[in-house]
C-alpha positions as CSV (number, residue, x, y, z in Angstrom):
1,X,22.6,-3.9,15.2
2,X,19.4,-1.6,14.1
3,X,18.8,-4.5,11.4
4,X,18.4,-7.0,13.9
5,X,16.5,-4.9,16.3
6,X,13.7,-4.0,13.2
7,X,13.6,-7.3,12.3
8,X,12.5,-8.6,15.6
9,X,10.6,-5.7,16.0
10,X,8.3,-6.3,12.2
11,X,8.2,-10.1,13.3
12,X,6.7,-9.1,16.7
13,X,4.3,-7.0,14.3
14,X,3.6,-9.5,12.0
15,X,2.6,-12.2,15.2
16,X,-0.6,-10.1,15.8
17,X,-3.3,-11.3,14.3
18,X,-5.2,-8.6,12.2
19,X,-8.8,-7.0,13.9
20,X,-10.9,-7.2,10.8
21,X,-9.8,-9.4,8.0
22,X,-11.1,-8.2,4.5
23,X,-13.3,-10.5,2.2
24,X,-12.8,-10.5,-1.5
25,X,-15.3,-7.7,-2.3
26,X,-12.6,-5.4,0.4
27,X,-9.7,-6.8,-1.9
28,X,-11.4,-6.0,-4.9
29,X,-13.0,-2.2,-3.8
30,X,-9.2,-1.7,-2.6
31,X,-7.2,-2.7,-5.8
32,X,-9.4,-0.2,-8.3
33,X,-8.9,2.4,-5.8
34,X,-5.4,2.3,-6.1
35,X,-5.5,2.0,-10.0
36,X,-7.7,4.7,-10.3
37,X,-5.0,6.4,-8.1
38,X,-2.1,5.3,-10.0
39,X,-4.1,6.0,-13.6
40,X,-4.7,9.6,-12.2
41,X,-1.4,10.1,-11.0
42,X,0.1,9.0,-14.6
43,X,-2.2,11.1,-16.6
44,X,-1.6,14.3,-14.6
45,X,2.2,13.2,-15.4
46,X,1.9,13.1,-19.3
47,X,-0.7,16.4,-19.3
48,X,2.2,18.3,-17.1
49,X,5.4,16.7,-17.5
50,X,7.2,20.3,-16.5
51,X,5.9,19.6,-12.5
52,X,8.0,16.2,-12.5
């Protein structure tokens, strides 16, 4: 029963339209932040194994 009650809840969600919608220079600004996230994250990882 909680299933079907997030489900309609996400589709309800998913209905409304989105304020701002992101041109391609947004998409492309937003996927090198998140490699450079991802690249820091697994550097600090093989520097410092002994924290994971």
């Amino acid at each position: 029963m909680k299933t079907m009650i997030f489900t309609v809840g996400m589709m309800s969600l998913a209905a409304v339209p989105a304020p701002v919608p992101m041109n391609s220079s947004n998409w492309y600004t937003l996927g090198a932040f998140i490699a450079f996230v991802l690249l820091a994250y697994l550097m600090y990882s093989l520097i410092k194994p002994e924290n994971f």
